[in-house]
C-alpha positions in Angstrom: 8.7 115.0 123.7 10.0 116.0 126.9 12.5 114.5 129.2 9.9 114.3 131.7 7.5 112.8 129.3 10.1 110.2 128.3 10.8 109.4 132.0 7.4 108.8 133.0 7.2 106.8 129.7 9.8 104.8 130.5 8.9 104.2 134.1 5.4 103.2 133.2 6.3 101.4 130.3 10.0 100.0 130.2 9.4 96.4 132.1 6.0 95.4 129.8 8.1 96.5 126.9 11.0 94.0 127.6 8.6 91.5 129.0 6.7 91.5 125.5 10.1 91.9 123.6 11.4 88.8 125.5 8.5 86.5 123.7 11.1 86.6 120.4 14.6 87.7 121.5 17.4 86.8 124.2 17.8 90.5 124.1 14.9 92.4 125.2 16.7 95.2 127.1 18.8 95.6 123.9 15.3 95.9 121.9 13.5 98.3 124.0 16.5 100.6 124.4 16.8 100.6 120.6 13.2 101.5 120.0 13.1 104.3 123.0 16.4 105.9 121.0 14.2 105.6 118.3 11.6 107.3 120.0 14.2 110.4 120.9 15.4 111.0 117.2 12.2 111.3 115.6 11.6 115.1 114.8 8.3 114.5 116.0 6.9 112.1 118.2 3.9 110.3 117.8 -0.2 111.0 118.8 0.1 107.8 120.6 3.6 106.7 121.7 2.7 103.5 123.3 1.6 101.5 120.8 4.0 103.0 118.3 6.6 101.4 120.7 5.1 98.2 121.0 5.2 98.2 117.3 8.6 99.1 117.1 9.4 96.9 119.5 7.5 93.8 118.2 9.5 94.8 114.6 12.6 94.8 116.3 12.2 91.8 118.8 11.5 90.1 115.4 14.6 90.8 113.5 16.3 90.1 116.2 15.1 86.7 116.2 15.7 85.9 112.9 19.2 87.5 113.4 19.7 84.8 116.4 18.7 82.2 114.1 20.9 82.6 111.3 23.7 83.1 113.0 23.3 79.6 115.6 22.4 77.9 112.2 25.6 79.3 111.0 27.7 78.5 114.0 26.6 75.0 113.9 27.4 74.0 110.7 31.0 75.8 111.3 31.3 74.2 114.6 30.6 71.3 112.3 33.2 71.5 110.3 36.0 73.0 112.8 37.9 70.4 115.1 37.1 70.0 118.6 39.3 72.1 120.8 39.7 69.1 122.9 40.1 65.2 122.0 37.2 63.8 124.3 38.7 60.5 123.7 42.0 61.5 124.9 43.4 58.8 127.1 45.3 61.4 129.0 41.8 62.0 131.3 41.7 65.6 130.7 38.0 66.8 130.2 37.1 70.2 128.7 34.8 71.4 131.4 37.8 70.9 133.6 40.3 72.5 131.3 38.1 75.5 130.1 37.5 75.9 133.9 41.4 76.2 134.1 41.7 78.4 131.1 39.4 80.4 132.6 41.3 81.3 135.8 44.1 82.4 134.0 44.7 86.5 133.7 42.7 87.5 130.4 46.2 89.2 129.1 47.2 85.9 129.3 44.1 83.3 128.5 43.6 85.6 125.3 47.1 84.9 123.6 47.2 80.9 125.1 43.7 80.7 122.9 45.2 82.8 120.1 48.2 80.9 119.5 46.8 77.5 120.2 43.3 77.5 118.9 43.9 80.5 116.4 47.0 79.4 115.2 48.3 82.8 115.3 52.3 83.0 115.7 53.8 85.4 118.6 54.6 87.8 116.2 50.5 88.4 115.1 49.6 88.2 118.3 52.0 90.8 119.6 50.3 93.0 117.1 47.2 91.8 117.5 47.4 92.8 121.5 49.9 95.6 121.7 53.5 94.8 122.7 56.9 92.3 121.7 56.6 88.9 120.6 59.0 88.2 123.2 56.2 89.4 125.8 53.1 87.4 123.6 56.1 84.3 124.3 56.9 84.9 127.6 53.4 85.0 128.7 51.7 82.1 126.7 54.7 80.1 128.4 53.0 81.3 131.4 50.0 80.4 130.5 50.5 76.7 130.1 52.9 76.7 132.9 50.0 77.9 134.8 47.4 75.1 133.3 50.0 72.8 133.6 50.1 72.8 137.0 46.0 73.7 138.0 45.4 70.3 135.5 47.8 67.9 136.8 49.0 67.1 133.7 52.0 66.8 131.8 52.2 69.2 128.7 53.7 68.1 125.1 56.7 70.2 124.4 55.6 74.1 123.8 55.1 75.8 120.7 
């Protein structure tokens, strides 16, 4: 196959493709890209390449499906089983749509080791090799960090870690 043939394959063909991947999977893009590389590596390509594709595609949309399945049956009985990241009964008033919202905001260099050491559990040390750089850096900027949400959450902060 050509790259003119694929083009005008893919221009005719690209947007039913994800439209009928998108009946099974979150992912159709992913689906249809996978099936057209498909389509490239085969020595040689076949009589009828549309339908071949929607087959492929179908296949593929399918797994994927059944891949999305397992793993939100999966995360719900580990989310289950893992403590909330916030107390929603916490008389302190702090809500997590508030507080993520916060966490959010901060710089990801920073958000990513506030998470790591507080949710992960991971000392300064792991995360310094975990991101590149000191522990006294991971330190410096996880004090940052809840300096920062501190402030943007109005609320007072048990002593830091």
């Amino acid at each position: 196959m050509t790259a003119d043939e694929l083009s005008r394959l893919i221009d005719r063909h690209a947007g039913a493709l994800v439209l009928y991947a998108r009946q099974w999977t979150d992912a159709p893009e992913d689906v249809v890209q996978t099936a057209l590389l498909k389509l490239v590596r085969l020595g040689r390509p076949p009589e009828n390449p549309v339908p071949w594709l929607y087959t492929v595609v179908r296949n593929a949309a399918r797994d994927a499906q059944r891949s999305e399945r397992r793993r939100t049956k999966y995360e719900t009985r580990r989310a289950e089983h893992t403590p909330e990241w916030f107390d929603p009964d916490s008389a302190t008033g702090l809500d997590a749509e508030t507080a993520s919202e916060a966490l959010a905001e901060l710089p990801v260099e920073v958000r990513e080791i506030v998470i790591a050491h507080l949710w992960g559990g991971l000392t300064f040390e792991q995360i310094a090799a975990t991101v590149g750089g000191s522990a006294s850096t991971a330190y410096r900027r996880y004090v940052a960090g809840i300096t920062t949400l501190r402030a943007s959450l109005g609320v007072s902060c048990p002593t830091l870690k």
